[in-house]
MOPAC internal coordinates of N, CA, C and O (Angstrom, degrees):
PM7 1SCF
backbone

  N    0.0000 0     0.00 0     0.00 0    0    0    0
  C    1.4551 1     0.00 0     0.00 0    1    0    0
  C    1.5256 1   108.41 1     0.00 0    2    1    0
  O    1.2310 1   117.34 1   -34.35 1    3    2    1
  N    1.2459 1   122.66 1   145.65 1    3    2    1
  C    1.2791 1   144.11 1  -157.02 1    5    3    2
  C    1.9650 1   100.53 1  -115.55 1    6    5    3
  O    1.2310 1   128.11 1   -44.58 1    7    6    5
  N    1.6114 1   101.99 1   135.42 1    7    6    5
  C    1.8527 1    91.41 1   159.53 1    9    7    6
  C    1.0195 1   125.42 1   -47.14 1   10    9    7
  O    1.2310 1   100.80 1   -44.76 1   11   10    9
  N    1.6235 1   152.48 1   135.24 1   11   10    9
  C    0.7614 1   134.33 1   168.00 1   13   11   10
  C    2.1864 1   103.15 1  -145.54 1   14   13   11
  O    1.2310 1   130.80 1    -7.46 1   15   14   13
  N    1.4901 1    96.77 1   172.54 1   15   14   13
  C    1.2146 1   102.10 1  -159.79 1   17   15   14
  C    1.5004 1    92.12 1  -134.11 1   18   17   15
  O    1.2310 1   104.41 1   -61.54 1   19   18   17
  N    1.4022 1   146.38 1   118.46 1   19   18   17
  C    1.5700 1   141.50 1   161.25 1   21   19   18
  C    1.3646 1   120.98 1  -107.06 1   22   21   19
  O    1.2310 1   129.51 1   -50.36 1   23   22   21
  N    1.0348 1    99.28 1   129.64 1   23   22   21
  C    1.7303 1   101.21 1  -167.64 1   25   23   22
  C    1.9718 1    95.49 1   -87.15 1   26   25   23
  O    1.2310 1   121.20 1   -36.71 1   27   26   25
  N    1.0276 1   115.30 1   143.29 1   27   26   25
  C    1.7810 1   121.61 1   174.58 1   29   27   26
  C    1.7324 1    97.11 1   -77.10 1   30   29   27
  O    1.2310 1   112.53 1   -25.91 1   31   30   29
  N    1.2103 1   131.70 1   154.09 1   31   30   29
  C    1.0550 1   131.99 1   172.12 1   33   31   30
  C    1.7824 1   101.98 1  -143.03 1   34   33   31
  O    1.2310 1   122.51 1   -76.87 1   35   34   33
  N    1.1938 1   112.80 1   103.13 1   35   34   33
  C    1.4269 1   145.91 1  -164.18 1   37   35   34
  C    2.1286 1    96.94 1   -56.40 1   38   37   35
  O    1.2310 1   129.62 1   144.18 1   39   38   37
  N    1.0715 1    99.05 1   -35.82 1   39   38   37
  C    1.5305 1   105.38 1  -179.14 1   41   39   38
  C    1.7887 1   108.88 1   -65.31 1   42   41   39
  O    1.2310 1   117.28 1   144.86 1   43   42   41
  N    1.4379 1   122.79 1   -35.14 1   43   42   41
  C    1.1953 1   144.53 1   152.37 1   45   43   42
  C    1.1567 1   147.29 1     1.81 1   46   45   43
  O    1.2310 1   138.83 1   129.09 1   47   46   45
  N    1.7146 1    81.09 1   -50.91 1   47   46   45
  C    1.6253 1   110.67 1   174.66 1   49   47   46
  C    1.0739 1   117.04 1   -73.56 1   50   49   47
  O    1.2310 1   118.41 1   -37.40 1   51   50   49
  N    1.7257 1   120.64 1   142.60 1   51   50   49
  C    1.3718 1   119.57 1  -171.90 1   53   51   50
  C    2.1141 1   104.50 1  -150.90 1   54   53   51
  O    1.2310 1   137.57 1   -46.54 1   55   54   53
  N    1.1232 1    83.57 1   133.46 1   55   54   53
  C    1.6008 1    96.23 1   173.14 1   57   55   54
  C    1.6379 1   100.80 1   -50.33 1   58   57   55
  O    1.2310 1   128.31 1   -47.82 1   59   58   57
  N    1.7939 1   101.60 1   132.18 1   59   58   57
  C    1.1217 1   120.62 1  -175.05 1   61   59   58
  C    1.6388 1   100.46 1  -111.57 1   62   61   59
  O    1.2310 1   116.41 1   -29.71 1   63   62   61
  N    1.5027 1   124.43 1   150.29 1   63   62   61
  C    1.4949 1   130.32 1   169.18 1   65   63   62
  C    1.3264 1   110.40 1   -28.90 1   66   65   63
  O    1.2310 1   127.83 1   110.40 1   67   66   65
  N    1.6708 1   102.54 1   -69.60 1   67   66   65
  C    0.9588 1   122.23 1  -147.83 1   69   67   66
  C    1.8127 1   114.63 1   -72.65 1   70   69   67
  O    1.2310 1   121.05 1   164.42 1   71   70   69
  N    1.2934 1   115.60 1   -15.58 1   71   70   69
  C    1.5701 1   113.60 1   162.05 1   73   71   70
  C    1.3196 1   113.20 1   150.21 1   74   73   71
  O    1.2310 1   130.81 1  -158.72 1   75   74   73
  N    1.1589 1    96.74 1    21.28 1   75   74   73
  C    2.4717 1    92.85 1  -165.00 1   77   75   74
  C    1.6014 1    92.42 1  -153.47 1   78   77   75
  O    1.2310 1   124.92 1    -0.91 1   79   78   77
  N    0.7574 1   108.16 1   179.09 1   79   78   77
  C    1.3661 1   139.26 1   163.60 1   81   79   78
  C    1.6432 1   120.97 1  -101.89 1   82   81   79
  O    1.2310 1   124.73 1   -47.70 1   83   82   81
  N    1.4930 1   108.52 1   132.30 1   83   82   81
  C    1.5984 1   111.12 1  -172.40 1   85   83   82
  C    1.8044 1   102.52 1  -113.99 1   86   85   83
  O    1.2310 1   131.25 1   -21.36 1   87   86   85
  N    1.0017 1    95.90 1   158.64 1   87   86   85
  C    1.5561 1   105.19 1   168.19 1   89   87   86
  C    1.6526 1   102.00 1  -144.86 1   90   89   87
  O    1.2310 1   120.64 1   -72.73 1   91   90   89
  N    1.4049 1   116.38 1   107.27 1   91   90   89
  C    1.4461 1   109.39 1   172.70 1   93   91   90
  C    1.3649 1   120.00 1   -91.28 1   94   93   91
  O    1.2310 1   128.71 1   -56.12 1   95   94   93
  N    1.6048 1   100.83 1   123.88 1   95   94   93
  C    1.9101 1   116.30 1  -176.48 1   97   95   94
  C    1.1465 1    88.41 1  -106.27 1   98   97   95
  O    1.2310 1    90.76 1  -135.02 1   99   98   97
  N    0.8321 1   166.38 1    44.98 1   99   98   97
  C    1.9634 1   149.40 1    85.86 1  101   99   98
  C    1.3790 1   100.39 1  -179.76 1  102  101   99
  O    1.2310 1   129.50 1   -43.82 1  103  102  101
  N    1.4523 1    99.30 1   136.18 1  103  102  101
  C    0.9801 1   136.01 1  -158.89 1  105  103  102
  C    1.8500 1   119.99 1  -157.37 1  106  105  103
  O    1.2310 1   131.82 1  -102.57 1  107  106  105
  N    1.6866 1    94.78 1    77.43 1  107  106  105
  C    2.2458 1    89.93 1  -161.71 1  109  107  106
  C    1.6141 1    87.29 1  -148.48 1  110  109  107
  O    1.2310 1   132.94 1   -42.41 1  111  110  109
  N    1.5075 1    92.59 1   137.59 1  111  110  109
  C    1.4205 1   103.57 1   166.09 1  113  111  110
  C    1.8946 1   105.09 1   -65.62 1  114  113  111
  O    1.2310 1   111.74 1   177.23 1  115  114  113
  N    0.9773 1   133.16 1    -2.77 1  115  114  113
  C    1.5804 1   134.15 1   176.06 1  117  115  114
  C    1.8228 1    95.09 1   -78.46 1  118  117  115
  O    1.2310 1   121.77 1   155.16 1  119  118  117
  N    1.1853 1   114.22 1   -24.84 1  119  118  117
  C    1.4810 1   106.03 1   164.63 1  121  119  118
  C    1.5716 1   117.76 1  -133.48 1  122  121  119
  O    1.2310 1   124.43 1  -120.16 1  123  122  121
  N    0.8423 1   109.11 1    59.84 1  123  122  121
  C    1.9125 1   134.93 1  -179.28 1  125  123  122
  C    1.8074 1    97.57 1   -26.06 1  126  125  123
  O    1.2310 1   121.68 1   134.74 1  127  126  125
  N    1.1612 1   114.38 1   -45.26 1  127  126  125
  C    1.3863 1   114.06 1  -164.32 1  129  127  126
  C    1.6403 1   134.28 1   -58.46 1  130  129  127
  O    1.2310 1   134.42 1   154.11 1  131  130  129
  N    1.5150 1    89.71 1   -25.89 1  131  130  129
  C    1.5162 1   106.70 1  -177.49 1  133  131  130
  C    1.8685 1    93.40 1  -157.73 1  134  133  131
  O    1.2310 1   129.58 1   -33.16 1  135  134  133
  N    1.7813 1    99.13 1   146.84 1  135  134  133
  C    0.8612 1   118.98 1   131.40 1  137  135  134
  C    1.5671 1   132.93 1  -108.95 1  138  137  135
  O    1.2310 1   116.75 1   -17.30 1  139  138  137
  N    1.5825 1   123.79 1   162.70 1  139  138  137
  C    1.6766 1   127.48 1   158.09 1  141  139  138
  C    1.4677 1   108.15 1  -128.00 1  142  141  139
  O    1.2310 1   128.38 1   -44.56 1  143  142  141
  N    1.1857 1   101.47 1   135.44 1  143  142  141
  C    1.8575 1   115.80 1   157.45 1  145  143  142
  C    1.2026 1    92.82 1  -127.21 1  146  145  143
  O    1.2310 1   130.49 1    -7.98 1  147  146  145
  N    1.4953 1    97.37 1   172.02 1  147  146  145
  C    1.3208 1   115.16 1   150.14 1  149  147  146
  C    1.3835 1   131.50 1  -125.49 1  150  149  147
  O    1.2310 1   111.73 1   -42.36 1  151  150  149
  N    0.9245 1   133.19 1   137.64 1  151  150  149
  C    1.9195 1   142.65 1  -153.88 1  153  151  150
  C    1.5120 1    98.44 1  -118.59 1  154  153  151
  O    1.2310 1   137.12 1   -29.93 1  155  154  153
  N    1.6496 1    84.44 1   150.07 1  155  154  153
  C    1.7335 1    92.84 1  -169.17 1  157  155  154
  C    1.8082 1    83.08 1  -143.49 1  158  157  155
  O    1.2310 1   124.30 1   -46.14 1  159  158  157
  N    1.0452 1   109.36 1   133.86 1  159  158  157
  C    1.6800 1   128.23 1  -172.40 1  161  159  158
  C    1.6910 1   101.44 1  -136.33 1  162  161  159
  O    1.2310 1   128.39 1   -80.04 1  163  162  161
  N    1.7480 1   101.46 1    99.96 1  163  162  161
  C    1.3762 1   111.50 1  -173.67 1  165  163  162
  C    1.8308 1   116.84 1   -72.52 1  166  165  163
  O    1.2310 1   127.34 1   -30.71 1  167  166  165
  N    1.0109 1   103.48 1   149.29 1  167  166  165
  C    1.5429 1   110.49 1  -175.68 1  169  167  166
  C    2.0056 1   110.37 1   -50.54 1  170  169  167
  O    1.2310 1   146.70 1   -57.24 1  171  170  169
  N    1.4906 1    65.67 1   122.76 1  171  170  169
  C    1.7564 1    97.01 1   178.38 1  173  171  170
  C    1.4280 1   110.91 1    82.50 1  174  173  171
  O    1.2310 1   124.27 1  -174.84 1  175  174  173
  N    1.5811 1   109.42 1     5.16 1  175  174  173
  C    1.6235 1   102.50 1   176.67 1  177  175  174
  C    1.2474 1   114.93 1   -78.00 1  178  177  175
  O    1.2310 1   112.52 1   -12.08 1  179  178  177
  N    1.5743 1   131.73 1   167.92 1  179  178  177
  C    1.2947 1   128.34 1   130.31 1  181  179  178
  C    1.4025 1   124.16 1  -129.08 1  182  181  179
  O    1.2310 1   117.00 1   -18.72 1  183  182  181
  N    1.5928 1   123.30 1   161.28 1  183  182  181
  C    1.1197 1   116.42 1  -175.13 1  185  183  182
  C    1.5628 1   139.83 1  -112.30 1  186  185  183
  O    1.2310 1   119.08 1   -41.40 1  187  186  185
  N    1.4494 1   119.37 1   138.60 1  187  186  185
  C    1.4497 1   110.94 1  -145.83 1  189  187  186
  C    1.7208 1   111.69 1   -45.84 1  190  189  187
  O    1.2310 1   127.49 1   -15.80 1  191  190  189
  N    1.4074 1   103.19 1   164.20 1  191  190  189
  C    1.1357 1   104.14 1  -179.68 1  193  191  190
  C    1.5110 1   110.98 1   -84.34 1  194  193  191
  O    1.2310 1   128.60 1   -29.86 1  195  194  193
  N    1.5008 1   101.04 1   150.14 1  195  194  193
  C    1.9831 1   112.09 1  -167.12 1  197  195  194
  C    1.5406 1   107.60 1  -149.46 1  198  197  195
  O    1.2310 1   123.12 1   -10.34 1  199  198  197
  N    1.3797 1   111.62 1   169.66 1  199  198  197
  C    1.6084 1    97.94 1   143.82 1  201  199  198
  C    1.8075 1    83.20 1  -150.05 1  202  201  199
  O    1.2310 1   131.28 1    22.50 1  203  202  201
  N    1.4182 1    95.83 1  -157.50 1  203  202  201
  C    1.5968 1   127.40 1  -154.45 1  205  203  202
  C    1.6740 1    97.77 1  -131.52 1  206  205  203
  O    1.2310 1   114.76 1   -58.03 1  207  206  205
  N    1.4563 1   127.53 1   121.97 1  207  206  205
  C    1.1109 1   129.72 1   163.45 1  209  207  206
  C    1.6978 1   117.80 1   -93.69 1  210  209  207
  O    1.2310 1   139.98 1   -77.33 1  211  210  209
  N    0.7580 1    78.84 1   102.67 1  211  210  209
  C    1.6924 1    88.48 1   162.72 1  213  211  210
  C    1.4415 1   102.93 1    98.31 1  214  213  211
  O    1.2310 1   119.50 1  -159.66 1  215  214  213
  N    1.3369 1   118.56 1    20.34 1  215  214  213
  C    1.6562 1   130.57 1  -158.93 1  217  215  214
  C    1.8476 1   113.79 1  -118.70 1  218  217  215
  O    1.2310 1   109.43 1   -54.80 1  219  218  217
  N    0.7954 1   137.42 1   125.20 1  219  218  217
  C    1.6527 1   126.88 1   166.92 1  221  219  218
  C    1.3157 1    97.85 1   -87.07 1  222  221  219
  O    1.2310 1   110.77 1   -16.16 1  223  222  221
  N    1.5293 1   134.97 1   163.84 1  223  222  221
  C    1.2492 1   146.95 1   167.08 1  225  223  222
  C    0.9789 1    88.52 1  -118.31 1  226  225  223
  O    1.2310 1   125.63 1    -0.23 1  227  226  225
  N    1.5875 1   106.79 1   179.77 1  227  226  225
  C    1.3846 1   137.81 1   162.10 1  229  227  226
  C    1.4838 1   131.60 1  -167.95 1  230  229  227
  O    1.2310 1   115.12 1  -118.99 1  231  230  229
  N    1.5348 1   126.86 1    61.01 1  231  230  229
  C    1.1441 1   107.69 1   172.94 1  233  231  230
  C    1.0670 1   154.93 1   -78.13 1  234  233  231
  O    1.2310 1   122.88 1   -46.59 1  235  234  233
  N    1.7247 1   112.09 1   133.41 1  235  234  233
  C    1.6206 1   107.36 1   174.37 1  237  235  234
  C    1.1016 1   137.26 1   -87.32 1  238  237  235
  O    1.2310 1   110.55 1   -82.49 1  239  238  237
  N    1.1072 1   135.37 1    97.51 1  239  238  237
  C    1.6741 1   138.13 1  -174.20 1  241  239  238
  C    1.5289 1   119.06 1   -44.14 1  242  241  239
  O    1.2310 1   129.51 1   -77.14 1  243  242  241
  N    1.0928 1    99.27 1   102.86 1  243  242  241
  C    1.8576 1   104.07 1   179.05 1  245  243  242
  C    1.2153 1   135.58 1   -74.85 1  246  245  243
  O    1.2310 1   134.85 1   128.21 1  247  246  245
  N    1.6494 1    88.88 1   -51.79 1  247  246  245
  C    1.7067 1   115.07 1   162.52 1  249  247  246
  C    1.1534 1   102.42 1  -157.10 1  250  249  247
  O    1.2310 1   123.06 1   -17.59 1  251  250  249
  N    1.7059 1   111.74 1   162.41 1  251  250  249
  C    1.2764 1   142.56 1  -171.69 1  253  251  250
  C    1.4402 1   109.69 1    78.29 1  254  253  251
  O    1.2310 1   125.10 1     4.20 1  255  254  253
  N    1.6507 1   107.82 1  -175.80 1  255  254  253
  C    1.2285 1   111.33 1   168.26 1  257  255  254
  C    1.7433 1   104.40 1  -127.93 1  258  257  255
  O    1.2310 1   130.17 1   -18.29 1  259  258  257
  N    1.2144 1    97.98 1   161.71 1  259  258  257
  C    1.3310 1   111.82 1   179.34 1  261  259  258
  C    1.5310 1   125.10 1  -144.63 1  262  261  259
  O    1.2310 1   108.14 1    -4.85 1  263  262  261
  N    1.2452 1   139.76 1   175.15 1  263  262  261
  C    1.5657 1   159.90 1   179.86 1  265  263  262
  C    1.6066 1   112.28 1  -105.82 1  266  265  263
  O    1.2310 1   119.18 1   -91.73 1  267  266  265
  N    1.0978 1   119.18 1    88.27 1  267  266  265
  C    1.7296 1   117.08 1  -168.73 1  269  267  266
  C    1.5212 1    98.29 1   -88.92 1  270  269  267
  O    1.2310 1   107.22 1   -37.20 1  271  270  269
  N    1.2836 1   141.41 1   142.80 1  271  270  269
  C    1.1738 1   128.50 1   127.31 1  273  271  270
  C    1.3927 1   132.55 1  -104.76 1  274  273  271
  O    1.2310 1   102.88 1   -52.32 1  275  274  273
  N    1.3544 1   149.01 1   127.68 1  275  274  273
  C    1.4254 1   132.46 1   170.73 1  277  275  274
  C    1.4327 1   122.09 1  -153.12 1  278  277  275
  O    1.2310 1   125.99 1   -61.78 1  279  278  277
  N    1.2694 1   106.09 1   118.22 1  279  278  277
  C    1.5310 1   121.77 1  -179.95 1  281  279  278
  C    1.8564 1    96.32 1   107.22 1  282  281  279
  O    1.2310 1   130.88 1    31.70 1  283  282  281
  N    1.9658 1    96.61 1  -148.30 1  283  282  281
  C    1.3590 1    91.42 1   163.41 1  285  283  282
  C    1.4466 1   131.82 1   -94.77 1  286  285  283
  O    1.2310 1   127.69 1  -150.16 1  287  286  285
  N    1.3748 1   102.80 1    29.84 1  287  286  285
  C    1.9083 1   109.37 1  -162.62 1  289  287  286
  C    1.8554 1    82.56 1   -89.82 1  290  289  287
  O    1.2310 1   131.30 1   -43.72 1  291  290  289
  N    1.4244 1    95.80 1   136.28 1  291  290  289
  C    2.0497 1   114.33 1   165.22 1  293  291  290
  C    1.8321 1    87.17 1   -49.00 1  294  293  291
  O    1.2310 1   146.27 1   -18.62 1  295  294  293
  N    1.5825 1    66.51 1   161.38 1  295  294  293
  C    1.9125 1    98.93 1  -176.67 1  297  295  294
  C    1.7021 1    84.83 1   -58.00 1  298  297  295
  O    1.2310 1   126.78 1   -29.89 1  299  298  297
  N    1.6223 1   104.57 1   150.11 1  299  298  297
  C    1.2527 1   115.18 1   154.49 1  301  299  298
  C    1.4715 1   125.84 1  -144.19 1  302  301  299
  O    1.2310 1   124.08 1   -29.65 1  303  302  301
  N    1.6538 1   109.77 1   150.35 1  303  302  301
  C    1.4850 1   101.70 1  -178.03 1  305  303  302
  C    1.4319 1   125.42 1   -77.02 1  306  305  303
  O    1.2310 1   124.74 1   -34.53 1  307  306  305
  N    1.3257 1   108.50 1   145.47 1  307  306  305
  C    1.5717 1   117.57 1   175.40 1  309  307  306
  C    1.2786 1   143.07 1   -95.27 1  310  309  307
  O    1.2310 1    97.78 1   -41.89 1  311  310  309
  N    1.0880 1   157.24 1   138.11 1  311  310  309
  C    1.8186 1   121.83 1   179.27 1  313  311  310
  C    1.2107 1    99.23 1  -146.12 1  314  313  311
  O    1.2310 1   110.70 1    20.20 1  315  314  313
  N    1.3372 1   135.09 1  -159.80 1  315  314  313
  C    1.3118 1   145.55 1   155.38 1  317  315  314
  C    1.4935 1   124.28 1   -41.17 1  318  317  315
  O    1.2310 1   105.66 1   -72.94 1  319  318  317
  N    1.6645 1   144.20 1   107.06 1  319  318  317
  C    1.0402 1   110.61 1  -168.45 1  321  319  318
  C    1.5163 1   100.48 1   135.10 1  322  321  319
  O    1.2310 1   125.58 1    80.94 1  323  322  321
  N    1.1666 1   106.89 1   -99.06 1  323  322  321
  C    1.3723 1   126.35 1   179.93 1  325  323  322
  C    1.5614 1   115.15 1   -47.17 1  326  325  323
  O    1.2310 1   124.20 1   -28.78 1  327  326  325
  N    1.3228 1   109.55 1   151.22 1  327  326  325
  C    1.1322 1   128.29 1  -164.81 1  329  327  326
  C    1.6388 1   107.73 1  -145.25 1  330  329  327
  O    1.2310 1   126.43 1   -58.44 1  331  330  329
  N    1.9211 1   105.24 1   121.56 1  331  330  329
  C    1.4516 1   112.76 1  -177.09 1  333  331  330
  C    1.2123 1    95.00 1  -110.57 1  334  333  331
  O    1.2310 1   123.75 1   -44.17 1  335  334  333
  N    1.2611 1   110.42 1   135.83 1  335  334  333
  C    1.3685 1   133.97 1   171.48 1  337  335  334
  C    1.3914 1   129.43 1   -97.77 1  338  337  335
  O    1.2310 1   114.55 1   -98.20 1  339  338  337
  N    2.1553 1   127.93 1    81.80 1  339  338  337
  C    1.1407 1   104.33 1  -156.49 1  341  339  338
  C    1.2386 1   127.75 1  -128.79 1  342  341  339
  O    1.2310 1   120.57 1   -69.54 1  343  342  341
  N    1.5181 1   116.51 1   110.46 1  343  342  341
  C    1.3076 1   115.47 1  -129.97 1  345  343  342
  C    1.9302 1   116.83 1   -69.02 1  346  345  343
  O    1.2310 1   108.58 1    11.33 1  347  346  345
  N    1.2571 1   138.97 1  -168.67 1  347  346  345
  C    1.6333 1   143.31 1  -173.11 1  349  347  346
  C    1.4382 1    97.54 1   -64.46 1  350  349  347
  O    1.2310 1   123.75 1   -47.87 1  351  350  349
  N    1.0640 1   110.41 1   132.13 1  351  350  349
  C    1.5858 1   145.67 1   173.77 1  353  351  350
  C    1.8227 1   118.95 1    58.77 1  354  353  351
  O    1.2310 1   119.88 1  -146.24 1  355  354  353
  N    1.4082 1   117.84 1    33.76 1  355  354  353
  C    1.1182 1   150.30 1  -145.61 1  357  355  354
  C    1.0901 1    86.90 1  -107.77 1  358  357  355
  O    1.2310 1   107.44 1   -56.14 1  359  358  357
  N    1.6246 1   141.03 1   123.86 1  359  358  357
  C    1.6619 1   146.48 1   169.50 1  361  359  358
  C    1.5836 1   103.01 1   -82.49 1  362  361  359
  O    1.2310 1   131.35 1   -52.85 1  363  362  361
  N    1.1285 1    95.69 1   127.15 1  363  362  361
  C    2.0835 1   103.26 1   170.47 1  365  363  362
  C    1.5790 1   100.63 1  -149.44 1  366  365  363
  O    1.2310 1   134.38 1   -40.55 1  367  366  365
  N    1.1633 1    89.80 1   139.45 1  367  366  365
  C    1.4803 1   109.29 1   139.80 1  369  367  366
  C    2.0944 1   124.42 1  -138.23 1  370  369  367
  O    1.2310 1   133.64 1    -0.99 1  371  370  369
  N    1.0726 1    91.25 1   179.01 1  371  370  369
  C    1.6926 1    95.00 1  -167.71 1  373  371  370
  C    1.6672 1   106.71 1  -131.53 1  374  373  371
  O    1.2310 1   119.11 1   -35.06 1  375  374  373
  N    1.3220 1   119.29 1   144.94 1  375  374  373
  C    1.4668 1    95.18 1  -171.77 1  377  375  374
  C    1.8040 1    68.74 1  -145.12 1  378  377  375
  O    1.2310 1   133.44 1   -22.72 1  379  378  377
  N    1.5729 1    91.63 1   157.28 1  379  378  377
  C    1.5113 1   127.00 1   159.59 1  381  379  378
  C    1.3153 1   145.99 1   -62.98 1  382  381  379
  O    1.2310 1   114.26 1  -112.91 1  383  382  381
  N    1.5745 1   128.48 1    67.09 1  383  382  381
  C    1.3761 1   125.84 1  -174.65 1  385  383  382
  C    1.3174 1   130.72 1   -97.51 1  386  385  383
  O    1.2310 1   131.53 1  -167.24 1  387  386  385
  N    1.4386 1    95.34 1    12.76 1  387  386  385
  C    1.5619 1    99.17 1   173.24 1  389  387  386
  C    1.4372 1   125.75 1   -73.42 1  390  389  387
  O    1.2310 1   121.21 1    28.61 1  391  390  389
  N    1.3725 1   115.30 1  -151.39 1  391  390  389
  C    1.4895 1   124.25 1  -174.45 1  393  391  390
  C    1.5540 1    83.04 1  -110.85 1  394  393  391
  O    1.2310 1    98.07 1   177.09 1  395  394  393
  N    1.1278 1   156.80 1    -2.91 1  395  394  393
  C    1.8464 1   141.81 1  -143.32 1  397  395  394
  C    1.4718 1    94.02 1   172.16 1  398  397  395
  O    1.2310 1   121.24 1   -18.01 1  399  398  397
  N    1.3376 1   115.23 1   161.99 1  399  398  397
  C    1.4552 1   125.76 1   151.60 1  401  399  398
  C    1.1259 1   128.66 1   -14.46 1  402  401  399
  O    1.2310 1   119.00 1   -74.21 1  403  402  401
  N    1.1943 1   119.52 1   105.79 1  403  402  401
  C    1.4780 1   129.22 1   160.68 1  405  403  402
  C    1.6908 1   112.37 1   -74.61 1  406  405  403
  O    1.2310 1   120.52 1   -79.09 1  407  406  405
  N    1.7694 1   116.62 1   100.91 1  407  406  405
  C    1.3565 1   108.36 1  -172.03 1  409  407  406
  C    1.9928 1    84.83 1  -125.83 1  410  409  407
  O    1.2310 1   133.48 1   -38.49 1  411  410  409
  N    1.5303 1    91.55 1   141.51 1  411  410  409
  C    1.3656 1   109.73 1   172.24 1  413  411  410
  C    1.7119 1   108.90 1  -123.54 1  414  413  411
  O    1.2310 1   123.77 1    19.94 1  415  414  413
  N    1.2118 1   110.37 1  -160.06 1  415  414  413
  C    1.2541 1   125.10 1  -164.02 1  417  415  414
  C    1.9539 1    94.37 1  -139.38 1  418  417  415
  O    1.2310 1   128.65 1   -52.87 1  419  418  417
  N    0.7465 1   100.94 1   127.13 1  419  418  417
  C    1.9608 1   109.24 1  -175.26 1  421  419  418
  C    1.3280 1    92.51 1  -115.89 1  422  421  419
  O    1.2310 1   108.83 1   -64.70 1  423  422  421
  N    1.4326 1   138.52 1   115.30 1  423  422  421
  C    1.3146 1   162.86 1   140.25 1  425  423  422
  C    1.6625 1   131.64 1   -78.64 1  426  425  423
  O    1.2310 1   124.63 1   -99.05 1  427  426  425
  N    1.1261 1   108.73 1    80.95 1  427  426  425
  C    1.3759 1   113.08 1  -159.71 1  429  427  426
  C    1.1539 1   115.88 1  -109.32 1  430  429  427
  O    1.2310 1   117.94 1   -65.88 1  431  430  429
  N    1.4287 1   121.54 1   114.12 1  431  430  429
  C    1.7275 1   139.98 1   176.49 1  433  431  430
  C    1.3279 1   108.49 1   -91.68 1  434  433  431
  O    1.2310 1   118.35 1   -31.48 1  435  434  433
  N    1.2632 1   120.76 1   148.52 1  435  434  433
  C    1.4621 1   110.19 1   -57.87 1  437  435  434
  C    1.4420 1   109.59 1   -27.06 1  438  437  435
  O    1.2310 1   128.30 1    26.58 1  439  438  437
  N    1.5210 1   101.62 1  -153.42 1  439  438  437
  C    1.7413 1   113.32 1  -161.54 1  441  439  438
  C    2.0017 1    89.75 1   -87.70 1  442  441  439
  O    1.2310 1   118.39 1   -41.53 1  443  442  441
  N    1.4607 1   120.68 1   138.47 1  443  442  441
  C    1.6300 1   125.81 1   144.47 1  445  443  442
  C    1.4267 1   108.79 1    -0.22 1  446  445  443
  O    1.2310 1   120.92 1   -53.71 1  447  446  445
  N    1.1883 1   115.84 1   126.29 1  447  446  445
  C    2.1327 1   109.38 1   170.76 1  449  447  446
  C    1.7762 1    79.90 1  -154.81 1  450  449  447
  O    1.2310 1   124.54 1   -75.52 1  451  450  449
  N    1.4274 1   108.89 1   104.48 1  451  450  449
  C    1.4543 1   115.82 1   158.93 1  453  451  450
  C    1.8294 1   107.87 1   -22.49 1  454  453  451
  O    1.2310 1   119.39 1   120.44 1  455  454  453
  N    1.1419 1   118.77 1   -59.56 1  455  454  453
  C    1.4999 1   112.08 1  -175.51 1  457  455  454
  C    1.2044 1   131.39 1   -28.27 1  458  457  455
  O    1.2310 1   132.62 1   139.78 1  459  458  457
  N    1.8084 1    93.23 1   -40.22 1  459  458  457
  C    1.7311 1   100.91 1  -178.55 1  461  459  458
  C    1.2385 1   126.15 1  -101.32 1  462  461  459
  O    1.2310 1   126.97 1  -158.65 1  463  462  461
  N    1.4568 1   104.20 1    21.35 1  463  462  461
  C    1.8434 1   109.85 1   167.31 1  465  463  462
  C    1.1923 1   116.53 1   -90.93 1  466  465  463
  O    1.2310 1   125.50 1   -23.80 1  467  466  465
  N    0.9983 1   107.05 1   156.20 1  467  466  465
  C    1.4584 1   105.87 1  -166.93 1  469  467  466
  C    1.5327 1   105.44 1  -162.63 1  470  469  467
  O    1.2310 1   119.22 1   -44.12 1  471  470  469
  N    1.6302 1   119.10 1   135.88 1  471  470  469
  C    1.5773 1   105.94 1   165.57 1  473  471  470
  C    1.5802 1   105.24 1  -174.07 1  474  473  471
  O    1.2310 1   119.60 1    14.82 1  475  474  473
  N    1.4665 1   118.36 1  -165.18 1  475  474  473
  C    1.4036 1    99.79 1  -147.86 1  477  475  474
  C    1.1800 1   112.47 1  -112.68 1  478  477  475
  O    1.2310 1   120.10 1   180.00 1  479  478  477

């Protein structure tokens, strides 16, 4: 792997199935280990339920607040800040209770591979 520097390009973003909007800030088998996007979950949405095989998540809450659920843990609240951690084959979804956009940061170990999404 090489230094490298990626600029986000805001035009990028594209409606996802599953309920939000993605913007991918890197995302390359040249760095297998991790991916980042960032997700934007519009007011009053939520998004279908999924998980990730063979994948850890991690979201970071940037802005807004939100309703996480995943696995068998009760619904919990979200805000700016916080960070859910949810591990391979783990069901979540996230829903929108703010006043504005709920946008996080999606951190995915290994890196995102369409193959391993999955939901119902």
């Amino acid at each position: 792997m090489q230094p490298l520097i990626i600029s986000a390009n805001p035009n990028n973003e594209y409606y996802f199935h599953e309920g939000c909007h993605i913007l991918e800030l890197s995302n390359s088998p040249a760095d297998g280990g991790i991916s980042i996007a960032r997700a934007r979950v519009e007011l009053g949405q939520t998004t279908r339920w999924h998980w990730l095989l063979h994948t850890t998540e991690r979201y970071v809450i940037l802005e807004g607040r939100g309703m996480v659920e995943i696995g068998a843990l009760e619904p919990q609240a979200v805000q700016a800040g916080d960070v859910v951690i949810i591990p391979p084959h783990c069901r979540q979804r996230i829903r929108n209770t703010g006043e504005g956009d709920l946008i996080f940061l999606a951190i995915c170990s290994p890196r995102f591979r369409a193959e391993n999404y999955c939901s119902d």
